[in-house]
NUKOLMAR-25473 format. One line per field, with one value per residue (C-alpha): residue number from 1; x, z, y. Coordinates in steps of 0.5 Angstrom, whole numbers. Layout:
BEGIN
resi	c(NUM ...) $
xx	c(X ...) $
zz	c(Z ...) $
yy	c(Y ...) $
This chain:
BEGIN
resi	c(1 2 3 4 5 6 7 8 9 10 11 12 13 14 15 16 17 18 19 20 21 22 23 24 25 26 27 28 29 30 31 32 33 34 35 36 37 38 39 40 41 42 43 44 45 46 47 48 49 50 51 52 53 54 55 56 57 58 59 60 61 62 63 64 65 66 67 68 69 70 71 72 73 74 75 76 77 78 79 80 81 82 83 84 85 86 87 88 89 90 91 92 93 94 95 96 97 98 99 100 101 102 103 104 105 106 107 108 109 110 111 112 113 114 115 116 117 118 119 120 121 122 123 124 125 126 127 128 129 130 131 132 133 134 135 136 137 138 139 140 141 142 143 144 145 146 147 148 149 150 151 152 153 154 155 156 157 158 159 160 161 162 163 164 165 166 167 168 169 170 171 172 173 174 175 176 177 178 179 180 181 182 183 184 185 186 187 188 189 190 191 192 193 194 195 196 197 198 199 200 201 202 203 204 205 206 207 208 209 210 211 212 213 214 215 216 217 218 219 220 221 222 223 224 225 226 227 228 229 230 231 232 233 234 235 236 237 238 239 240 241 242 243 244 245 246 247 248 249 250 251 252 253 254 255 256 257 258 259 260 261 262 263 264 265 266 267 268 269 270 271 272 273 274 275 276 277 278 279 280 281 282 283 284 285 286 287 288 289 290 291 292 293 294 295 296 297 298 299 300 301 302 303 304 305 306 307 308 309 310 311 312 313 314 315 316 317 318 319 320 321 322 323 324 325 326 327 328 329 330 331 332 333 334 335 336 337 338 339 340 341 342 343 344 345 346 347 348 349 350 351 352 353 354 355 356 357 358 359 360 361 362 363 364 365 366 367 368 369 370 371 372 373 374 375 376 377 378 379 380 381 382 383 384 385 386 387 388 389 390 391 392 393 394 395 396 397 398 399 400 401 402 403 404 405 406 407 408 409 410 411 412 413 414 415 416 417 418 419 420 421 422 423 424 425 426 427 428 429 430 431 432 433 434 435 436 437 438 439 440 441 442 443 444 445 446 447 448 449 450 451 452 453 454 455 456 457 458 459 460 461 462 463 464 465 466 467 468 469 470 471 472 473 474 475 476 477 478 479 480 481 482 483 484 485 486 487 488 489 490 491 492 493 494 495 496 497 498 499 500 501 502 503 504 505 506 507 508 509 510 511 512 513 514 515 516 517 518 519 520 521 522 523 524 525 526 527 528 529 530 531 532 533 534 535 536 537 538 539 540 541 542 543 544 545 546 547 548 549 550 551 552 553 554 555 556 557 558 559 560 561 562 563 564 565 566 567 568 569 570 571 572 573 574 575 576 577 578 579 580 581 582 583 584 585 586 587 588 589 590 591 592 593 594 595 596 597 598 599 600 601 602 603 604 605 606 607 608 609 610 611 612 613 614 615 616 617 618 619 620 621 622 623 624 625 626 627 628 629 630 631 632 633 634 635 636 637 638 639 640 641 642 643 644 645 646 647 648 649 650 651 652 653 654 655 656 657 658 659 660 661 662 663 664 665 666 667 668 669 670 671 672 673 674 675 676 677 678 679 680 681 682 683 684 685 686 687 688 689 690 691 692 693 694 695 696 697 698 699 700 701 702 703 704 705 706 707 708 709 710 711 712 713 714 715 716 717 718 719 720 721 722 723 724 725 726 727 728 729 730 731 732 733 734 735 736 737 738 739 740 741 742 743 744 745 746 747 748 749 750 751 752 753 754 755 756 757 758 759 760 761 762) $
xx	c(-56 -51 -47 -51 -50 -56 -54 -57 -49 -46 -39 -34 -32 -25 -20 -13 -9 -3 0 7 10 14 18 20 27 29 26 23 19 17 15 11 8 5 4 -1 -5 -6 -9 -15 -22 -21 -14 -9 -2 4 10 17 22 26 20 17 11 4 1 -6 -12 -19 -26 -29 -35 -31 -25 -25 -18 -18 -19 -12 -9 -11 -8 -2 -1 -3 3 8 9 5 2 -2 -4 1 2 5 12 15 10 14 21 20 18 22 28 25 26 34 35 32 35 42 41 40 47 51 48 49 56 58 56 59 65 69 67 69 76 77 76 82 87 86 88 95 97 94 90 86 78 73 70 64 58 61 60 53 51 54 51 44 41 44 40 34 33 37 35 28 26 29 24 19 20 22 15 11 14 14 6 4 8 14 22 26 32 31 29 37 39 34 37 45 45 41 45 51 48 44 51 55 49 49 58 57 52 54 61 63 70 67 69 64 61 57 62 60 52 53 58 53 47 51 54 47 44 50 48 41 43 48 42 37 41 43 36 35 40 36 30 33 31 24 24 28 21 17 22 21 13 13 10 7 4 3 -5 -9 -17 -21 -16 -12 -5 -5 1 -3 0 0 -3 -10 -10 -16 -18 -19 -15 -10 -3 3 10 16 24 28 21 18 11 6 2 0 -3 -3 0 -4 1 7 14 19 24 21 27 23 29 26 19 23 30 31 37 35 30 24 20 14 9 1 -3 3 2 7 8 8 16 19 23 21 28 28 21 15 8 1 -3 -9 -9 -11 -10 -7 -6 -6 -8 -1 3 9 3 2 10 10 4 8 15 12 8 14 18 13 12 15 19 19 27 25 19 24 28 23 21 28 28 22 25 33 32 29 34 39 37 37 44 46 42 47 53 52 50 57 61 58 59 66 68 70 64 58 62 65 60 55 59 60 52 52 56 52 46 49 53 46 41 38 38 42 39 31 35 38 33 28 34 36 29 28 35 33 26 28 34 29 24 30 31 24 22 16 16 9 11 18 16 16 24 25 23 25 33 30 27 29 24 22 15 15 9 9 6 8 13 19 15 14 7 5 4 5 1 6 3 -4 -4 -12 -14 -15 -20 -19 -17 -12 -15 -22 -19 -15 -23 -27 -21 -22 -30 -30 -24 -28 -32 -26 -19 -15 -8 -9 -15 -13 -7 -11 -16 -10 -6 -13 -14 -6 -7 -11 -17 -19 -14 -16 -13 -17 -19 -18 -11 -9 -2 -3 -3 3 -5 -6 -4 -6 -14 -17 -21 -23 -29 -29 -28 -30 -28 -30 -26 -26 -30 -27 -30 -31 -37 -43 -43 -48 -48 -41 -39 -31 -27 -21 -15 -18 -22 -29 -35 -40 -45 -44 -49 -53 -47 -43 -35 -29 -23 -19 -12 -12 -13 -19 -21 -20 -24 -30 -30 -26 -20 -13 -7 -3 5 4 2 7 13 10 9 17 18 16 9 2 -3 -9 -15 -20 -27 -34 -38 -32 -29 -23 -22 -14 -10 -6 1 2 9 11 18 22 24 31 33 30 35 40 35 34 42 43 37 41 47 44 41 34 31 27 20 16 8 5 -2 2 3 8 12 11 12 19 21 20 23 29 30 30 35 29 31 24 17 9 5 -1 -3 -10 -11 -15 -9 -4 -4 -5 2 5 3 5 13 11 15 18 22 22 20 17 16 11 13 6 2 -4 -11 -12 -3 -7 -9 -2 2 -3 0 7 11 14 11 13 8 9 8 6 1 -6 -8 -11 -4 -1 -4 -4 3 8 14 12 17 17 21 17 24 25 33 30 28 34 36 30 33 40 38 34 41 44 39 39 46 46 40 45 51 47 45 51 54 49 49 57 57 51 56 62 60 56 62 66 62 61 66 69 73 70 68 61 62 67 60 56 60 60 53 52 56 53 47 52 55 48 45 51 52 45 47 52 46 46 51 48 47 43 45 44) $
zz	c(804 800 800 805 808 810 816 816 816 811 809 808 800 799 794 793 789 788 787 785 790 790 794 799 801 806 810 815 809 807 816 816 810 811 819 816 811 816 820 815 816 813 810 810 806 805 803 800 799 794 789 791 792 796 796 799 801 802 803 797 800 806 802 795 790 790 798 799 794 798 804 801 799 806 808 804 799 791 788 782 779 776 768 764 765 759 762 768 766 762 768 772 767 767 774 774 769 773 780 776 773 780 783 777 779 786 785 781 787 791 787 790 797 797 794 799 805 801 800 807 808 805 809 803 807 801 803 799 800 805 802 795 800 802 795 792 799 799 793 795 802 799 792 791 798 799 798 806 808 806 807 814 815 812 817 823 821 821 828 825 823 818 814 812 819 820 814 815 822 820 814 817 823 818 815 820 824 818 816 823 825 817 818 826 824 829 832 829 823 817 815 809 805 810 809 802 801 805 800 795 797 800 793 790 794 792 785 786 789 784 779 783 785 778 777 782 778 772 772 772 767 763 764 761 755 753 752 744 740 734 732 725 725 721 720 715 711 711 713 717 723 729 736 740 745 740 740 742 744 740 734 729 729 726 729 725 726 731 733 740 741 742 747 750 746 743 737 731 726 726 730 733 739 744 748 754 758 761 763 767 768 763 758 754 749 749 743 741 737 735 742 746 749 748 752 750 750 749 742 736 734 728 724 722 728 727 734 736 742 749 754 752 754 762 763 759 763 763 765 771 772 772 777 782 783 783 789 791 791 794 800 807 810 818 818 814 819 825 821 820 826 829 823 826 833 830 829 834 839 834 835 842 842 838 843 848 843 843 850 852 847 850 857 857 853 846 845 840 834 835 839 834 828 832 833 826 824 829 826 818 820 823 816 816 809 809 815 811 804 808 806 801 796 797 796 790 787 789 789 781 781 782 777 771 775 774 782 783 790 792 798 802 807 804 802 809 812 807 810 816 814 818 815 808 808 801 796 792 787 782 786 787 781 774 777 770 772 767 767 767 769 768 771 771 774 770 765 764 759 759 755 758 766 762 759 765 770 764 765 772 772 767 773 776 777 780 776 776 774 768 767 766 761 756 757 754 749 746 745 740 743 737 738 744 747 747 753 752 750 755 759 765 770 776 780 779 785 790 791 785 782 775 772 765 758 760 753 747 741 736 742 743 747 754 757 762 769 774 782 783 789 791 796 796 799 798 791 787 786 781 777 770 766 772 776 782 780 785 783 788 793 796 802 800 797 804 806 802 802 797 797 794 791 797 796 788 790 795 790 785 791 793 786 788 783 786 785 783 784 780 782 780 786 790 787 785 777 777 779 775 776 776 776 776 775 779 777 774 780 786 789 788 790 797 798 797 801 806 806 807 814 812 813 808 809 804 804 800 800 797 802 806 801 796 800 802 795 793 799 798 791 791 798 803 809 813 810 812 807 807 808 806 802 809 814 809 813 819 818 815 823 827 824 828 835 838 834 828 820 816 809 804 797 792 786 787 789 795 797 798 805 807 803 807 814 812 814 807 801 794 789 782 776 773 779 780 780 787 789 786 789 796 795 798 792 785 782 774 773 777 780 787 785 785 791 794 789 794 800 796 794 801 805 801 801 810 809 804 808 814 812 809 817 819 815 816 824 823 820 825 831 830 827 833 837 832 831 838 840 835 831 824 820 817 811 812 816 810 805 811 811 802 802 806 803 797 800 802 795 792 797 795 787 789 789 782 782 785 781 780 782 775) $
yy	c(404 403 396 392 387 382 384 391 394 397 395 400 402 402 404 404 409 410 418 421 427 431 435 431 431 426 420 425 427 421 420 426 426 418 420 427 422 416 422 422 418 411 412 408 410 408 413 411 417 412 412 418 415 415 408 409 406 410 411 415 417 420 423 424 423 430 430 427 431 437 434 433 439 442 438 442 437 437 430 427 422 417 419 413 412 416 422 421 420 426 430 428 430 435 437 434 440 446 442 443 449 451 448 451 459 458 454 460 465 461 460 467 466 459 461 466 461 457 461 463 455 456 462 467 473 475 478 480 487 485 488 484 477 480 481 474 470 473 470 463 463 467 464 459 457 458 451 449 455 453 446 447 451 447 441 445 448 440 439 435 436 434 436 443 445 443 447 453 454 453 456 463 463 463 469 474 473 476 481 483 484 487 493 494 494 488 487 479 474 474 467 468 463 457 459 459 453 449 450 449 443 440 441 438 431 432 432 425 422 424 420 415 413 413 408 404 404 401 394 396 402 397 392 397 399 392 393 392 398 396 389 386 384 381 384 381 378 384 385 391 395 398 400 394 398 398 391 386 379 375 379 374 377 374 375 375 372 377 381 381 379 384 382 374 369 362 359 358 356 355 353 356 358 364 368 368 371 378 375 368 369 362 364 357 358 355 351 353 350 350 350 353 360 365 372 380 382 375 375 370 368 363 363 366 365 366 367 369 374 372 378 384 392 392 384 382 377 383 389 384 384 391 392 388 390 397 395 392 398 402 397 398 394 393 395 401 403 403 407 412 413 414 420 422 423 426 433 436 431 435 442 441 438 444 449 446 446 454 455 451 454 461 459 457 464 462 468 469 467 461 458 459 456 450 449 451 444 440 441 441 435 431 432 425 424 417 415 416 412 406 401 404 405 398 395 398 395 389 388 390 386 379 381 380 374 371 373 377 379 382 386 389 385 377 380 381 375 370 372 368 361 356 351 350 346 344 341 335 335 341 344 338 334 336 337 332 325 320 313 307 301 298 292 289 283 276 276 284 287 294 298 296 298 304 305 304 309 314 315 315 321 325 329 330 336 332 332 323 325 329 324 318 322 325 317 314 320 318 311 307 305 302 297 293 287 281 279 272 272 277 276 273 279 282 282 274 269 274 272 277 273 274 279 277 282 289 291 288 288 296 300 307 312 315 313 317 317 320 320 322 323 325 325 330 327 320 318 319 313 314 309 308 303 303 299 302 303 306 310 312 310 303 307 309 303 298 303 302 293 292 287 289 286 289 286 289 295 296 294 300 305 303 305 312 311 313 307 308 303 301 297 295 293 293 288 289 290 292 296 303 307 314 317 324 326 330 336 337 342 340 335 341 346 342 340 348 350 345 348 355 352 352 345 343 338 335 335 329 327 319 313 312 308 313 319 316 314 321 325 320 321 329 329 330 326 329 329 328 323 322 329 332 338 341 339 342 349 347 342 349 352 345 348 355 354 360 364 360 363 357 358 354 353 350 351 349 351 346 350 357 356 353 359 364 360 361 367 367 363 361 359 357 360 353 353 356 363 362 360 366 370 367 367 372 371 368 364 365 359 354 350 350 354 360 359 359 365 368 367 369 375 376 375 380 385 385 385 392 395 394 396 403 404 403 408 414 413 412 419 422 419 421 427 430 430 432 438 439 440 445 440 441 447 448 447 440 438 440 436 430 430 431 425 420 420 418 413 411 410 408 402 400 400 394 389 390 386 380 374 367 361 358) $
């Protein structure tokens, strides 16, 4: 049995798959397409008309690739596999031109049947021969128009209905009634202008909105233009130009002024300022010296640098971009999933209302003619075409608009959401602060040296992640161990007079070099023990330290915790051997952040694993007037749902491992991109720059994203509602009904196009 558990159940295999469709034309496409596949044993799939995209996850071993394509391809529709971009832009072009070539033979048959229904409009009576009207018109239905047939029966044959169900039975009724009065010689008009004026005009509309859902593309196709094509590699001492899509790990290359580096990787030699703009949205450039990483795309701007390849090809920091506001764009939002459905019911509830218009107009005496006409303009005024792009074609915009902004935005959803934070449960460490704490005190008791408490607290934090830990080994790393104090001339320490005692010179004179521990045990949250040179050492928070016997300079303690500083205590068989402060600083953004993020409405809480005192020095100093201290890693997820009452949508912004429960629980989460990669990847938005302001320009973006989505649906449901009755009631010619309907699915796509425009608060 494949894949088994110990259980004795197999699980499931399941891989995604993302595939290009063609042939959809409107939101009901788009529904009928993802409601066929969904029917498919173990496959869950996600259709957008925006980017003509099929998001798939299946079972291999119930249906094949190949299986998925066939099915698609029963749904009326056709797909492959996505192809590079420039093979897909290519085809796509290729498509725009056949589409346009097709507008202008159907414009130029059109052309003469539309002047004479002009001309009839000024008072001028000039009729073409009937059989000439015939002759223009039916190339126009039955090739240029094809397309509505064999779509409207490919939706009908799978039990749905969309848009060229609507313009198949407008445009034929147009057509056969003509066709009919023509060969029966009846006393009745002719329309064979508004059938093939309204093909005309439906393919106009199709032709503006494939370039302006280009146009909505842009920022990613922009983000893969930036991809560098050749690199300068070194290779056995010898200097050679290679595709960077050939380069390997580990591979020497250098990078010179006004280049683009070719792929990620670490400074060897070298230093310069690195234009990092595309991939964090930071128009400031950023220094690079030896032992700094440096990323694929970003500019070299002033002098030569050698570096050494770290992940290249589709591990780049900017392939991982690309992934992501392509899964973005290809996600559904819930708002679009109520529109969807709404599309799926509109076109049978239309054709019933333009049966009932015919059936009235009928009754009422107006004859055949006229009432067949007024049903006609029903059914062309209806197309939901603008009603199926509201919303995708504004999350395409967005979605790249925040990745030039150095937001990535995992899902639709996560941008939905973040429109309707109230609370804002913000981490400490690494999200307000630097998240790069700083010794600033060692205050050892008498008879201790500094360098000899710095010395022992150092050993001891080796077997250690926390970021104390790593800060007091990189501040004893940076100093001259080698010129250690005398212990005997020491100063009189800040701890003296407060009951310590003394503990005699740890370190002598000229010794360097961190010792061995064993028997470590941490404690998340609080501290470690461990044994050094057969003896039982402490290192942890005064807490801690209380709880483990050991008496502690209370009042010095405070004083530094007051400050704003983390205290960090040292002991040697719970005696106390002296005390160190650790200060992260805040970020330079987060007190405007948190004042920004206060004038939005949301509040804000600060999440802290410090004291009291320490917490509050903190959360006073970034403008935080709520905040929870002393807060294990383990309770951060349940603090997150402690906020979740009624109605109200909480976010988590965080960097680190222990953050990923919490940024899990949120409704919508933030991680740095500073932080870990388990917290990235639990977080619903990653913040490129790693400053709490773009998490406002999140929820900036977010707000006008809704407004932009509502506003699109407002205009396709105003066209359909105040357009049925017009048409209805005999007030609107088919072909002012298909120029109506040409241009709402416009108007739609151009709105959407306005959030390019949205700029940072920076």
């Amino acid at each position: 049995m494949k894949n088994s558990s110990k259980s004795g159940f197999s699980k499931p295999r399941q891989q995604t798959t993302t595939l290009q469709v063609t042939g959809m034309h409107c939101g009901s496409c788009s529904a009928r397409l993802e409601k066929v596949l969904n029917q498919l044993p173990g496959v869950a799939a996600s259709v957008s008309i925006a980017t003509e995209k099929a998001n798939i996850a299946y079972n291999p071993d119930t249906i094949s690739l190949a299986g998925l394509i066939v099915a698609i391809q029963g749904a009326g529709f056709d797909a492959h596999p996505l192809r590079d971009f420039a093979a897909e832009k290519q085809a796509r072009a290729s498509a725009l031109r056949q589409e346009q070539r097709q507008f202008i033979i159907s414009a130029l048959l059109t052309a003469p049947l539309l002047l004479e229904m002009l001309l009839m409009f000024t008072g001028q009576h000039f009729m073409l021969p009937g059989w000439l009207q015939f002759l223009l018109a039916t190339p126009v239905q039955f090739w240029i128009g094809w397309r509505f047939y064999s779509g409207a029966w490919s939706s009908l044959k799978n039990g749905g209905a969309n848009m060229d169900v609507l313009v198949a039975l407008g445009t034929s009724a147009a057509y056969l009634m003509s066709c009919a009065v023509l060969l029966f010689n009846l006393d009745q008009p002719i329309y064979f202008e508004a059938s093939a004026t309204l093909i005309t005009l439906v393919l106009l509309g199709k032709l503006l909105e494939a370039r302006a859902k280009g146009r909505a593309s842009s920022a990613l196709e922009a983000l893969i233009n930036l991809q560098p094509r050749l690199a300068h590699v070194e290779r056995e001492g010898v200097m050679q130009d290679i595709e960077a899509e050939q380069m390997q790990a580990d591979d020497v290359f250098w990078v010179r002024p006004g280049e683009s580096v070719p792929v990620d990787g670490v400074v060897l030699t070298g230093s310069s300022s690195v234009d990092e703009a595309m991939l964090t949205g930071e128009s400031l450039p950023q220094e690079k010296q030896p032992d700094d990483k440096v990323y694929a795309a970003t500019i070299n701007q002033h002098s030569l640098l050698k570096c050494r390849a770290l992940a290249v090809g589709s591990h780049t920091q900017l392939a991982a971009i690309i992934r992501l506001v392509e899964q973005a764009q290809g996600s559904k939002a819930e708002i679009q999933k109520l529109a969807d459905r709404i599309s799926a019911l509109f076109v049978p509830a239309v054709v019933s209302i333009a049966l009932l218009t015919f059936v009235v107009w009928w009754m009422m005496g107006s004859g055949f003619s006229a009432a067949l006409i007024n049903a006609v303009a029903v059914l062309v005024i209806s197309c939901p075409c603008a009603l199926g792009l509201a919303t995708p074609t504004a999350l395409v915009v967005a979605t790249g608009r925040a990745a030039q902004a150095g937001i990535l935005i995992k899902d639709a959803n996560a941008l939905e959401r973040a429109h309707q934070l109230s609370v804002l449960v913000v981490d400490k460490t690494g999200t307000l602060t630097e998240g790069r704490p700083v010794v600033t005190d060692i205050l050892p008791v008498s008879g201790v040296s500094e360098v000899g408490l710095l010395k022992i607290a150092a050993s001891l934090a080796q077997g250690s992640t926390h970021p104390l830990s790593r800060s007091l080994i990189e501040f004893f790393n940076n100093q001259e161990v080698a010129k250690a104090d005398s212990s005997a001339n020491a100063a009189p320490s800040p701890l003296q007079g407060e009951g310590l005692g003394g503990d005699g010179c740890i370190l002598a004179r000229g010794q360097s070099g961190l010792k061995q521990t064993s028997n470590l045990r941490e404690i998340p949250g609080f501290g470690l023990r461990a044994e050094m040179e057969g003896r039982d050492y402490l290192l942890g928070s005064p807490t801690f330290s209380r709880q483990q016997g050991v008496t502690i300079a209370e009042q010095a303690i405070l004083r530094l915790q007051q400050q704003g500083k983390t205290v960090i205590v040292i002991a040697r068989a719970n005696a106390l051997l002296g005390c160190i402060a650790i200060a992260d600083q805040l970020r330079p953004g987060s007190r405007a952040a948190v004042a920004k993020l206060t004038d939005l409405g949301i509040r804000v809480v600060m999440l802290s694993g410090d004291n009291q005192a320490t917490a509050e020095a903190i959360a006073r100093q970034a403008g935080i007037t709520e905040f929870r201290a002393e807060v294990l890693p383990q309770d951060k997820a349940a603090q997150v749902e402690s906020f979740k009452i009624g109605d109200v949508m909480v976010g988590m912004a965080g960097d680190g491992i222990n953050d990923a429960p919490a940024l899990a629980a949120a409704d919508v989460s933030f991680a740095m991109k500073s932080g870990s990669d388990i917290a990235i990847e639990a977080a619903d938005i990653t913040l490129m720059q790693s400053d709490l302001l773009s998490v406002v320009d999140a929820v900036s973006l977010s707000r006008a994203t809704l407004r932009k989505i509502r506003q699109n649906l407002f205009f396709a449901f105003a066209y359909n509602v105040l357009g049925i009755p017009l048409a209805a009631a005999g007030m609107l010619n088919p072909v002012i009904a298909g120029a109506a309907m040409a241009l709402s699915s416009v108007t739609v796509v151009s709105n959407a196009l306005l959030l390019k425009r949205w700029k940072t608060i920076r």
